[in-house]
C-alpha positions as CSV (number, residue, x, y, z in Angstrom):
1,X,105.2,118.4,57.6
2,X,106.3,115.2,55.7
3,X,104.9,111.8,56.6
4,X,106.7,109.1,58.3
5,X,108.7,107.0,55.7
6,X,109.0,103.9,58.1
7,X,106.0,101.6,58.7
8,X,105.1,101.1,62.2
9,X,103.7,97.4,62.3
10,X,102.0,95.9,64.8
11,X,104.5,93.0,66.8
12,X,107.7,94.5,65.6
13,X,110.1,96.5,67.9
14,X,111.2,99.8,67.4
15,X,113.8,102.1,69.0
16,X,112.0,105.1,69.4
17,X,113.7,108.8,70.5
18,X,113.6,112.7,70.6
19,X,115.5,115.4,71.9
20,X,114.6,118.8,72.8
21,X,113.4,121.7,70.1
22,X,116.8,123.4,69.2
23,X,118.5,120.7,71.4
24,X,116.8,122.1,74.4
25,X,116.4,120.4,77.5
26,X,113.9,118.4,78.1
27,X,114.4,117.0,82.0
28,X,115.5,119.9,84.2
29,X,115.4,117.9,87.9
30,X,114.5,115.0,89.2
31,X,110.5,115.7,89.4
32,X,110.7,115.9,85.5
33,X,112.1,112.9,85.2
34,X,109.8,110.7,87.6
35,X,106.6,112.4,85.9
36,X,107.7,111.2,82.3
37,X,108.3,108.2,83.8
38,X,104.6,108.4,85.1
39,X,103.5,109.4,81.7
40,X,105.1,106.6,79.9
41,X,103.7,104.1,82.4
42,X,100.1,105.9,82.3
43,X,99.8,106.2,78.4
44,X,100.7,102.4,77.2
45,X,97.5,101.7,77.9
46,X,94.3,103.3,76.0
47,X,91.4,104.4,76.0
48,X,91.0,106.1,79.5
49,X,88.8,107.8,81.5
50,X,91.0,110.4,82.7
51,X,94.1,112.6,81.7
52,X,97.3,111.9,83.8
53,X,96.8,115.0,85.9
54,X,94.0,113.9,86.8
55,X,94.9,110.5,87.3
56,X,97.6,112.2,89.2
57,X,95.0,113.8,91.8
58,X,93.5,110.5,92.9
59,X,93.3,109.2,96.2
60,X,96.2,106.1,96.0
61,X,93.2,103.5,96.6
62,X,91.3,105.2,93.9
63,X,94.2,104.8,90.9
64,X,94.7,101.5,92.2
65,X,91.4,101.0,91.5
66,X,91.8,102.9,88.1
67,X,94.7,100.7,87.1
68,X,93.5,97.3,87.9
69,X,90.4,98.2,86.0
70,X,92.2,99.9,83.3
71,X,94.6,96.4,82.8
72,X,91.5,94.2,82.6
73,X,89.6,96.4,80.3
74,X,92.1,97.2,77.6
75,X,95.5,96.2,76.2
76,X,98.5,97.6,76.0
77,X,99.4,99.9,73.1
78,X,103.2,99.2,73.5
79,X,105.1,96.9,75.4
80,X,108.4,98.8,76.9
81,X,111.9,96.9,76.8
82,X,114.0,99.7,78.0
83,X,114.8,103.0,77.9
84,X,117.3,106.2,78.6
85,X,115.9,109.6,79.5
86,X,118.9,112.2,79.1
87,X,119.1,116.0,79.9
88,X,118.1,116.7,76.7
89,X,116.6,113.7,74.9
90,X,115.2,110.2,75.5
91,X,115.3,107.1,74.0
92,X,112.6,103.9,73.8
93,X,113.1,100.6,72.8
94,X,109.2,99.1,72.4
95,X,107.1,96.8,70.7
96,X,103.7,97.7,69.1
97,X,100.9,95.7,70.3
98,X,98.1,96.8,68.5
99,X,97.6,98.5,65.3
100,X,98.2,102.1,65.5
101,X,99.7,101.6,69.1
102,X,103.1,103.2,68.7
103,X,102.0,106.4,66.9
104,X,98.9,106.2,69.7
105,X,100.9,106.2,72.6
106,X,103.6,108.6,71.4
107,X,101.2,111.4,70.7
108,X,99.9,110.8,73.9
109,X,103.4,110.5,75.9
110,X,104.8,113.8,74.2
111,X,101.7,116.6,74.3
112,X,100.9,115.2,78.0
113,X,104.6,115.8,78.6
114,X,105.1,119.1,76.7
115,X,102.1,120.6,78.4
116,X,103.0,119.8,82.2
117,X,106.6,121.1,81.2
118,X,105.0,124.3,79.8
119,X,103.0,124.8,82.5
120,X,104.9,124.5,85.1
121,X,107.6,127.0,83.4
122,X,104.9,129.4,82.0
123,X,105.9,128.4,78.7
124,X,104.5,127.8,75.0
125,X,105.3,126.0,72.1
126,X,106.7,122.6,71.1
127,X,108.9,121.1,73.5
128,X,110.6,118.1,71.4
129,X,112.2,118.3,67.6
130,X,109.2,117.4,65.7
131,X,108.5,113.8,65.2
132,X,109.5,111.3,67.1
133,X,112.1,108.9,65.3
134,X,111.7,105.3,64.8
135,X,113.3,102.7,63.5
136,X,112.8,99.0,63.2
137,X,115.3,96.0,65.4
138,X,115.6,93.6,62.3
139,X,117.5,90.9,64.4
140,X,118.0,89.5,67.4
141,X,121.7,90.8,67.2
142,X,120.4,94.5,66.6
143,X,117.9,93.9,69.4
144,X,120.9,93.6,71.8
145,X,122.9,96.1,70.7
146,X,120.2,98.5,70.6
147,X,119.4,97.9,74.3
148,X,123.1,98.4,75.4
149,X,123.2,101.6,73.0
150,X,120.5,102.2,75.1
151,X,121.8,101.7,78.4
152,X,125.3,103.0,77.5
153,X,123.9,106.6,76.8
154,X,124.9,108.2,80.0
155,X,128.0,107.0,80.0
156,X,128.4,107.8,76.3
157,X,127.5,111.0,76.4
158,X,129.5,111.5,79.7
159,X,126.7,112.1,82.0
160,X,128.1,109.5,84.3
161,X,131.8,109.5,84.8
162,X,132.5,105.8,85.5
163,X,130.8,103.0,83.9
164,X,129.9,101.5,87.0
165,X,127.8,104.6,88.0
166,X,125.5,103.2,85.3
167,X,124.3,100.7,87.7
168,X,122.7,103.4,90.3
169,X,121.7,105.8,87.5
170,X,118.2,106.2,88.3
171,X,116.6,107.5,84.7
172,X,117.5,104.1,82.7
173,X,115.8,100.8,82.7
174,X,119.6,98.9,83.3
175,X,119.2,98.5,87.2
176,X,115.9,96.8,86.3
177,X,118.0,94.5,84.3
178,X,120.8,94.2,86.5
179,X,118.2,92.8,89.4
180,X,117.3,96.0,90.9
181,X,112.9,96.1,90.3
182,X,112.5,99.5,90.0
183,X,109.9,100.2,87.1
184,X,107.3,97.7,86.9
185,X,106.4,98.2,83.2
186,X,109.8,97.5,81.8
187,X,109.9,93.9,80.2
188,X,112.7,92.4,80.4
189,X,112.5,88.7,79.2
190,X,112.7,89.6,75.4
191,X,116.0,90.7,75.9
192,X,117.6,88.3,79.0
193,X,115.9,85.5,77.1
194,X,118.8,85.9,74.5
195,X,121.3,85.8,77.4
196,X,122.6,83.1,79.9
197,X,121.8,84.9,82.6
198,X,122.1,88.6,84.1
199,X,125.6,88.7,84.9
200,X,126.0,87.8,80.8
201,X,124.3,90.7,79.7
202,X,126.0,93.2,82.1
203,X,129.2,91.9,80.8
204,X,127.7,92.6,77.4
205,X,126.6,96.0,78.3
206,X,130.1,96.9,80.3
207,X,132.1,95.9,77.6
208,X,133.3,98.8,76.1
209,X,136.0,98.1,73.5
210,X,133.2,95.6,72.3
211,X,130.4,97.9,72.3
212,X,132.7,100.4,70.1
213,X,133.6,97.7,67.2
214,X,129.8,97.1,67.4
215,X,128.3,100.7,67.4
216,X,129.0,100.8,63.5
217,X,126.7,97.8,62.7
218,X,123.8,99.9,64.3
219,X,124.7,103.5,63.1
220,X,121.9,103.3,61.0
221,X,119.4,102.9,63.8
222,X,120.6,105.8,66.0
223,X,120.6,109.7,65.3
224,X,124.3,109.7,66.0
């Protein structure tokens, strides 16, 4: 299998994403979902003393214990900005922390994930397309527009009817943005910082016929 062209450099940010082997899908309810969710927000950090499913098994004083030990003793491999997970792909928008963190964490997030899918279907083989993709945010500006892309997938791709809906969709780091706290490792201040306020970058987001002349200034950075 070929080597990665791109360089994955330590304080750069990448949008990261995969889709399912054969376009497959790679979320089939709402338990998938939640335990990549778990698996991203497990393997940012490393080295550790357990694998998720055991992690998983815990008593909840015990990985509260696990974590706050685990955040003092080592640093984050990645730091996550936002993302999308889809029916039948997912999408990242990180930045490395330490050397080798991207490629670290990725390996981890994917092979944890592909074996609890497997398992729990009675399934082998490779769930996602191969490598992951990445490629690097340049600017500020393709920053932005990356992190709408981002958070414009379900509606994009007609997942969500309405553009509203995007608000309440419950797989995407946007209601995070949009003052609903509901993942705790999403960092948001990279991307807000570059906006008035919250209410700016929703109208950023929500503005379609924008986001459509834009789109071709980051074709290069999405699979699409």
């Amino acid at each position: 299998m070929p080597g990665r062209k791109i360089v994955l450099a330590t304080d750069q940010v990448y949008h990261l994403f995969n889709r399912g082997n054969s376009s497959q899908p790679t979320f089939l309810n709402a338990f998938d979902y939640r335990r990549f969710l778990k698996t991203i927000n497990f393997y940012r950090f490393a080295p550790h003393s357990a694998k998720l499913f055991q992690f998983l098994e815990f008593s909840e004083k015990r990985r509260k214990e696990y974590f706050d030990n685990l955040k003092k003793k080592t640093k984050e491999l990645v730091s996550i900005f936002s993302f999308c997970l889809m029916p039948n792909h997912y999408h990242l928008l990180v930045r490395q922390e330490v050397e080798n963190g991207i490629s670290k964490f990725m390996s981890q997030l994917q092979n944890s994930y592909t074996k609890y899918f497997n398992l729990k279907r009675k399934k082998a083989g490779s769930l996602f397309q191969g490598h992951f993709k990445a490629v690097r945010a340049e600017t500020d500006e393709q920053l932005i527009h990356l992190s709408r892309y981002i958070h414009l997938n379900p509606y994009s791709s007609y997942v969500v009817k309405l553009i509203n809906n995007l608000e309440t969709y419950p797989w995407s780091s946007l209601p995070d943005y949009l003052g609903e706290k509901k993942h705790f490792f999403v960092k948001k201040k990279p991307i807000l910082d570059l906006f008035k306020n919250k209410k700016d970058y929703q109208k950023f987001v929500f503005d379609q016929a924008d986001y459509q002349r834009e789109l071709e200034k980051i074709k290069h950075l999405t699979w699409e």
